[in-house]
C-alpha positions in Angstrom: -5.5 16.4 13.7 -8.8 14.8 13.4 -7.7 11.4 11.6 -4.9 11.3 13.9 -7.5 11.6 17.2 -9.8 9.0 16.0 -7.0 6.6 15.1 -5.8 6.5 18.8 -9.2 6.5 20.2 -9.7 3.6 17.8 -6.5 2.1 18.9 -6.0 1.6 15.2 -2.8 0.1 14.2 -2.1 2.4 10.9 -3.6 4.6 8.7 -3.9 3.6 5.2 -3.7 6.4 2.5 -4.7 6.2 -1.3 -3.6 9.5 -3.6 -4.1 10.3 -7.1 0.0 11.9 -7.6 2.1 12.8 -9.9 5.9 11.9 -9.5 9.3 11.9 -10.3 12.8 9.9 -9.6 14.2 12.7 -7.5 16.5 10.5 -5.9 19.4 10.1 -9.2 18.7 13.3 -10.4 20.0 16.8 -8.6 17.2 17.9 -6.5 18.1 21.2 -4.8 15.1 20.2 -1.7 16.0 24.1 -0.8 14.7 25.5 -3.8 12.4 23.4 -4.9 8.3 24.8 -4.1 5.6 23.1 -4.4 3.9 22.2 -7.5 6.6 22.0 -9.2 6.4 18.7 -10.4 3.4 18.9 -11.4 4.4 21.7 -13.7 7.4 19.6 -15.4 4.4 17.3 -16.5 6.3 14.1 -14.8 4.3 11.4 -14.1 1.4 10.0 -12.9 0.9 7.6 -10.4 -1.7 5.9 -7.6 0.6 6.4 -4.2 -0.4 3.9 -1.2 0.8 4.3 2.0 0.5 2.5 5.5 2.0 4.3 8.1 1.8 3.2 12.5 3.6 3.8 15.3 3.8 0.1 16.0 4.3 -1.3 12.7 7.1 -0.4 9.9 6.0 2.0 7.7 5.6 1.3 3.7 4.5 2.9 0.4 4.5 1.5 -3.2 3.4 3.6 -6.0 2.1 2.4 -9.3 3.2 5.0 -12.1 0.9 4.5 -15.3 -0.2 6.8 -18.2 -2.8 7.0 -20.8 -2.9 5.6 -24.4 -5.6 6.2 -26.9 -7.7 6.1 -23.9 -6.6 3.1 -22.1 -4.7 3.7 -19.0 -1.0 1.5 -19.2 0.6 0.7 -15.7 4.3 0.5 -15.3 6.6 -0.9 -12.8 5.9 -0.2 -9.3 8.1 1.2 -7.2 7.7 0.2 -3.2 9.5 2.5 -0.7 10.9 0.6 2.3 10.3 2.9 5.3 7.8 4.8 3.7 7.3 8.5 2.6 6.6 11.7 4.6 3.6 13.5 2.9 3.1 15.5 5.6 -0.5 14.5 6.8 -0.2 12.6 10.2 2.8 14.7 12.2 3.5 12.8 15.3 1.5 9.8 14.5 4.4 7.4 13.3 8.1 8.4 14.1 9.4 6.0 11.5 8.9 7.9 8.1 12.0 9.3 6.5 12.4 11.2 3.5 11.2 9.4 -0.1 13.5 7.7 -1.9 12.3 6.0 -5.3 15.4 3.6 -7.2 
């Protein structure tokens, strides 16, 4: 993968991601990961949220998201959520062996 190349010929540390998502507090409810396809959450209208991650192989990997909607036209955040050992969005295979499967509380 391109990104992935030039990080190592960079000797860059980590790769910082920024994403436009929509999300959902999978982790309480009964998510059926067998079933589920993707876009579906999109299509149950959850919510919105700006995901950061920061993923390395030789730092600890870690992602906060920042869910927020829109009111009469002025955007209200809410409580961030931070995920210890980050997510797994499935961009950088092989570049960190830390990232386990999100997990929002």
């Amino acid at each position: 993968m391109k990104i992935i190349d030039e990080a190592r010929q960079q000797n860059a540390l980590a790769i910082v991601t920024v994403f436009l998502a929509r999300s959902k507090d999978l982790y309480r409810r009964d998510f059926a990961k067998d079933v589920y396809s993707w876009g579906d959450v999109q299509e149950e209208s959850s919510n919105r949220s700006i995901l950061v991650t920061l993923s390395g192989p030789g730092i600890k990997n870690w992602a906060v998201a920042l869910p927020f909607r829109s009111v009469n036209g002025k955007i209200v955040f809410r409580k961030r959520v931070e995920f210890e050992h980050g997510v797994d969005l499935g961009l950088f295979p092989g570049w960190s062996e830390q990232i386990t499967s999100p997990r929002a509380s």
